[in-house]
N, C-alpha and C positions, 0 to 999 in steps of 0.2 A: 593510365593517368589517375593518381588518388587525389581525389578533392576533397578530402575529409580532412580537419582541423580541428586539430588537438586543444583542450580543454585547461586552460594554466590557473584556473581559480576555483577549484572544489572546493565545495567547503559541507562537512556532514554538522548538519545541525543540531538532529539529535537522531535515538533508535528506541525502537520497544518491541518486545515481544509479544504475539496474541496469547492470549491463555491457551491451556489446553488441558486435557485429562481424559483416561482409558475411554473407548469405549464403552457405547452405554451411561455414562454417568452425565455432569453438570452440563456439558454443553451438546449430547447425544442429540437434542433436536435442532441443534443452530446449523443454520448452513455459514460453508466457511467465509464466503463472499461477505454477511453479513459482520462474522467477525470482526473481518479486515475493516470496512466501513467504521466501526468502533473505535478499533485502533487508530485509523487515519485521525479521524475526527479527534482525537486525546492528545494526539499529536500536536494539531493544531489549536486547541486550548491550552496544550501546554504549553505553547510557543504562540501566544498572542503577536507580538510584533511582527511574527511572519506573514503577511500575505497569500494567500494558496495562488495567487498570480505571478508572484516570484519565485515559485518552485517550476524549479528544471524536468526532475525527473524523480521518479518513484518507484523503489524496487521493494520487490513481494516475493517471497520464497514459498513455493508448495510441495510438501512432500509426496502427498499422491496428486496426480495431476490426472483424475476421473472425473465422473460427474457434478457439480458444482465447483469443482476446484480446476477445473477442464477449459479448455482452451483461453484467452487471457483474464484471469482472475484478475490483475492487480490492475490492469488498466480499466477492466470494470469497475471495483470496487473504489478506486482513485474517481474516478467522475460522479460515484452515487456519493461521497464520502465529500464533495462539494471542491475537488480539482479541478480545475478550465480544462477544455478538453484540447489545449495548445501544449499542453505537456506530457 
């Protein structure tokens, strides 16, 4: 029996990418977690109307998925980043 119920009002608000560059250079000592926190928050200044209580959901892409970027990045950095943690 599937109870799962389809979603009929997506709506993407907006998207950004985090910076990045070789390593070694501009961001060699950021961790990535705190990137993302950046990002989120730019987001959300960019989009003052929104509420971070009205967001659904939050997707994070990581290309290596080791050490800081390891086990769930995005829903860390969504809650330090001032998400409710109902999302």
């Amino acid at each position: 029996m599937n109870t799962a119920t389809a979603s009929t009002n997506v709506v993407l608000l907006d998207a950004v990418r985090s910076p990045f560059g070789k390593a070694g250079s501009l961001y060699a000592g950021t961790r990535a977690d705190d990137i993302i926190v950046r990002t989120i928050r730019g987001l959300l200044e960019r989009n003052p109307s929104v509420k971070p209580s009205e967001i659904d959901d939050v997707a994070i892409a990581a290309a290596t998925q080791y050490g800081d970027q390891g086990m769930n990045i995005g829903r860390s950095a969504s809650l330090l980043a001032g998400i409710p943690n109902t999302v």
